[in-house]
C-alpha positions, 0 to 999 in steps of 0.5 A, spaced: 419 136 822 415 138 828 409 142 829 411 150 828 405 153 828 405 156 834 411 157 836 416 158 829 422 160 833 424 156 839 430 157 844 432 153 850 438 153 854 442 157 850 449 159 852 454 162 846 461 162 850 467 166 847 473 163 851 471 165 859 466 170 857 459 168 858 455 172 852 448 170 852 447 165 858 441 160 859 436 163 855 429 160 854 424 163 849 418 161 844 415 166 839 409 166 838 407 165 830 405 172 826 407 176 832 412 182 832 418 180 837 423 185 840 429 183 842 431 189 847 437 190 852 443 195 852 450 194 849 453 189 850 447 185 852 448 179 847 442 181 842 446 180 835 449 174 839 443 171 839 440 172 833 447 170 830 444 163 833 438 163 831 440 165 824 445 159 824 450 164 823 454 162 830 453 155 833 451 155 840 455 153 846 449 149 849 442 149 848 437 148 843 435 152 837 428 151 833 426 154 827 420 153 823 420 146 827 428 145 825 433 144 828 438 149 826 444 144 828 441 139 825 437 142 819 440 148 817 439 149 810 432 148 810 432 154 815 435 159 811 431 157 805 425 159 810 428 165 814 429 172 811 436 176 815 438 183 815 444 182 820 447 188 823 454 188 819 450 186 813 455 183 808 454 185 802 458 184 796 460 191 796 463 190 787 457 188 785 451 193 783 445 193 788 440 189 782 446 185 781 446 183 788 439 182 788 439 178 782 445 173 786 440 172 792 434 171 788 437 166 783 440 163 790 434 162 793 431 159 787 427 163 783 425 164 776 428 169 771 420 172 771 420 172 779 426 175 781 425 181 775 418 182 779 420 182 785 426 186 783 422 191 781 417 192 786 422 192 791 428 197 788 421 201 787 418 200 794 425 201 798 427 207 793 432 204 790 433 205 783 437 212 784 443 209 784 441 202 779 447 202 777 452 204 782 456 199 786 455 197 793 461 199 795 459 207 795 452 206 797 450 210 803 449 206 810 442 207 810 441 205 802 445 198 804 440 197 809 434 197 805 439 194 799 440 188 805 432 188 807 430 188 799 435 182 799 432 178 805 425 179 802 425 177 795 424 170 796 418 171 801 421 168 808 416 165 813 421 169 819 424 175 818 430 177 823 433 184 823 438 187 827 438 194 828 435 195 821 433 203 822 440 205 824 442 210 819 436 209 815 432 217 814 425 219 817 422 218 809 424 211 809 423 208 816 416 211 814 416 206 808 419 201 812 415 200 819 409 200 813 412 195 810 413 190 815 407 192 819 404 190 813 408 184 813 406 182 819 398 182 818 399 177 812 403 172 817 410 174 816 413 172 823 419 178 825 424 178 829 426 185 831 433 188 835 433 196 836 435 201 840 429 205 838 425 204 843 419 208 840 419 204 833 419 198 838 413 201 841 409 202 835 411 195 832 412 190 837 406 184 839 411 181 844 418 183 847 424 180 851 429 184 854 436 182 855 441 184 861 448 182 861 446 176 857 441 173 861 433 174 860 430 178 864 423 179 862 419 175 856 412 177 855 406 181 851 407 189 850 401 191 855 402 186 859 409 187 861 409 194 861 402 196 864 401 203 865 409 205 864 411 207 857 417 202 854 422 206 855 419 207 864 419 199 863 426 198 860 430 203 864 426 201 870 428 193 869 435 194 868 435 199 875 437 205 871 431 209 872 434 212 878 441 213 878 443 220 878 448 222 872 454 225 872 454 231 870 461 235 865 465 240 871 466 245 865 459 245 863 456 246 870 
């Protein structure tokens, strides 16, 4: 295994095609080991097809993925063994209760019967998740499945953590738990990898960012180094060329 201490998430050349569209194309970045990365980029730009290859959920076309110094091709498993993944449709198994799916995840990963009770605990307390213990998946809220998927991603303790739109559905009280969750995370060397569409989270959470138009890397960098003086939002609308475009307005409402 090679070096991964600087750079715990490698990306070179990579292109996922689908037929004749072109969905991510020749893209090339390295994220920096402790660092919060955001990954942004309008609908349709290719982020939840990046990090599907990232994650090893989707093969590239071309190109070369590193995790954690693994090759993941070649060394899949012993990428997911290290890496935490909150995908954006989640998966769940929607028939099994909340702390029955954490207990599958737990035990998946290796985990003692002492650690898993723990962590279960922790997390379904943290996350406040144990007003509907016993309630199958199948009838949690959108914003209880993403916590459920993030206390999943979590409880065996990943090296990498990738989320794709993990605030979408989720309340005000609980993205407070979750940004002071993963900026806590981060501070103790978690590497996190963040898709949204939430521009002011980002700007709040995010070290590093890259940003992405119509499948191609447009920009790659530090926060303040990238955006100057602007904010986030000035920057991005700016480097996607929509900052000044005039918008229509509705006939019957003007």
């Amino acid at each position: 295994m090679s070096s991964s201490n600087s750079s715990p998430i490698r990306a070179a050349h990579v292109t996922r095609s689908f037929g004749d569209f072109v969905a991510v194309e020749d893209i090339s970045f390295e994220v920096p080991a402790g660092s919060f990365f955001g990954f942004l980029g309008p609908n349709g730009a290719g982020k939840s097809t990046t990090i599907k290859m990232l994650t090893g959920l989707l093969a590239p076309s071309a190109g070369h993925v590193e995790i954690l110094g693994y090759d993941i091709r070649q060394q899949a498993l012993e990428v997911k063994r290290r890496i935490g993944v909150v995908p954006e449709d989640l998966n769940l198994f929607d028939r099994l209760t909340g702390p029955e799916y954490l207990n599958l995840v737990a035990r998946l990963h290796g985990l003692s019967r002492q650690q898993t009770e723990q962590r279960q605990e922790e997390l379904t307390t943290l996350l406040d998740l144990k007003t509907r213990a016993n309630a199958l998946i199948v009838d949690y809220s959108t914003g209880m499945k993403k916590k459920l998927s993030l206390a999943a991603a979590l409880i065996h303790g990943p090296q990498v953590l990738f989320l794709d739109e993990p605030f979408e559905g989720v309340d005000a009280v609980a993205a407070r738990t979750i940004k002071d969750l993963l900026a806590g995370l981060r501070t103790r060397g978690t590497t996190i990898f963040l898709t949204s569409h939430i521009l002011t989270i980002v700007e709040q959470l995010c070290t590093d960012i890259a940003i992405l138009k119509q499948g191609k890397l447009v920009a790659v960098g530090s926060l303040d180094q990238l955006r100057q003086e602007n904010s986030l939002e000035e920057y991005f609308l700016e480097l996607l060329g929509e900052d000044q475009k005039a918008q229509p307005g509705l006939s019957w409402m003007s």
